[in-house]
C-alpha positions, 0 to 999 in steps of 0.5 A, a space after each residue: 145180062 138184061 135178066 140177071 146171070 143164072 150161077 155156072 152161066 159164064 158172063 156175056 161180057 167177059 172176053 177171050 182172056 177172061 176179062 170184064 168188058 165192062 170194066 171201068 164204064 158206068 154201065 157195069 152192074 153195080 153188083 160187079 162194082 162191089 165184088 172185091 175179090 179175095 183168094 178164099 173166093 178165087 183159089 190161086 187159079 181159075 180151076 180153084 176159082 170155078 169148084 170154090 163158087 159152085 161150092 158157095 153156089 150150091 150151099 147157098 141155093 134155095 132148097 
């Protein structure tokens, strides 16, 4: 995403089975290349997944 992806915007790359499009190709962003995701991050399912960031979003936002 040329401007940077807004937290809760769903990537422009990702496909209809939730999968980086990017993924292996020199063009994905350096800050997906280093993301090495863990279970404390991603839950057991995309549901977990979804609250477990928006609680990391929101307790990391700027107040």
């Amino acid at each position: 995403m040329p401007n940077g992806k807004p937290a809760g915007v769903r990537c422009i790359q990702l496909d209809e089975a939730n999968r980086c499009k990017l993924f292996g190709k020199p063009e994905r962003p350096e800050v997906c290349q280093r993301l090495r995701p863990q279970l404390e991050m991603c839950g057991a399912n995309r549901d977990e997944a979804m609250a477990i960031l928006t609680r990391l979003e929101d307790a990391s936002a700027p107040r």
